[in-house]
FILOTI-523168 format. One line per field, with one value per residue (C-alpha): y, z, x; residue number from 1. Coordinates in Angstrom, 2 decimals. Layout:
N
north <- Y ...
up <- Z ...
east <- X ...
pos <- NUM ...
//
This chain:
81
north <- 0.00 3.85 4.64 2.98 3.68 7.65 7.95 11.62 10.34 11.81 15.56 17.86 15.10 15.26 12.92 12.00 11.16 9.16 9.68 7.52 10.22 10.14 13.24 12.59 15.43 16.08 17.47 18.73 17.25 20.12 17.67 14.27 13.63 10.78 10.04 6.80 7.93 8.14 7.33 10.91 12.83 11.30 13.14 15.23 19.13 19.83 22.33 21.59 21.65 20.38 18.01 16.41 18.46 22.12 23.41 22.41 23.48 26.61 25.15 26.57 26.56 24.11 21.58 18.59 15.12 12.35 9.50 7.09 9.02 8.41 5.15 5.70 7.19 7.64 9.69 11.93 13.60 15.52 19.08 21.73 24.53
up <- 0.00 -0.87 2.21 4.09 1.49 1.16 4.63 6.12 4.34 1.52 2.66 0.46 -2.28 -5.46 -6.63 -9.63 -8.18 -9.98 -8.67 -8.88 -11.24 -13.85 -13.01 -13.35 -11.97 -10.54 -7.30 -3.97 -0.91 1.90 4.27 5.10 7.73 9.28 11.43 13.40 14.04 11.06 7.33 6.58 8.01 6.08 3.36 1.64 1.19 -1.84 -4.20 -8.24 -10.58 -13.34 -14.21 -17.13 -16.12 -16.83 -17.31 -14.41 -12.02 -11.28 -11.57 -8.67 -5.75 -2.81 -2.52 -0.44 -1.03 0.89 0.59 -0.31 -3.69 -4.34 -7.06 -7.29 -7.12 -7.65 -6.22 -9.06 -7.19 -3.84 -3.17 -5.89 -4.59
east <- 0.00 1.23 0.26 2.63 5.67 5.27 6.60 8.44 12.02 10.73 10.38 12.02 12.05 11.17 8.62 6.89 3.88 0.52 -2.73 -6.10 -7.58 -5.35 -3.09 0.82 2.88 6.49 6.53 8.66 7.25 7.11 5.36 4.30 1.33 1.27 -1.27 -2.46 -5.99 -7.60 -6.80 -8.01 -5.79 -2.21 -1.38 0.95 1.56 3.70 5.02 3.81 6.70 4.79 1.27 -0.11 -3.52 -1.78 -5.48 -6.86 -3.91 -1.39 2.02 4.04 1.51 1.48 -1.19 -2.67 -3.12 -4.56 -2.60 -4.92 -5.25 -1.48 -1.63 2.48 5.12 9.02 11.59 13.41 15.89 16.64 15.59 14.65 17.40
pos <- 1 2 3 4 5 6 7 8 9 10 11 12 13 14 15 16 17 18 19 20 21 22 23 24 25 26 27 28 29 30 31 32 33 34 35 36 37 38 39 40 41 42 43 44 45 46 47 48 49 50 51 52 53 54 55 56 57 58 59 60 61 62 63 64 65 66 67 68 69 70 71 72 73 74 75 76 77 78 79 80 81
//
């Protein structure tokens, strides 16, 4: 399970990450939640550096993701400096 992979080792990674909804994108992890009480509550916060869906999001902003939404992903390299 993703879930249990996409642990906080990969802070300030970058990942390219595939979600259940099609979307690809490459992106610098700011933060990992990781949280025993409910499923809910793990997720991501990252930076976008770039998505298959460039219509439907602003490259360059931070966004969330639950983790259970993550279908994949791969780490591409360390920190963007």
């Amino acid at each position: 399970m993703i879930a249990e992979q996409l642990t906080r080792r990969f802070q300030d990674k970058r990942l390219r990450i595939e979600f259940s909804d099609g979307q690809t994108a490459d992106v610098l992890v700011l933060v990992v939640s990781e949280c025993d009480k409910h499923e809910d509550c793990r997720g991501i916060t990252y930076d976008l550096i770039s998505t298959n869906w460039r219509d439907r999001v602003k490259q360059g902003s931070a966004y969330w993701a639950d983790l259970k939404d993550i279908k994949n992903f791969e780490v591409i390299g360390g920190s963007v400096e």
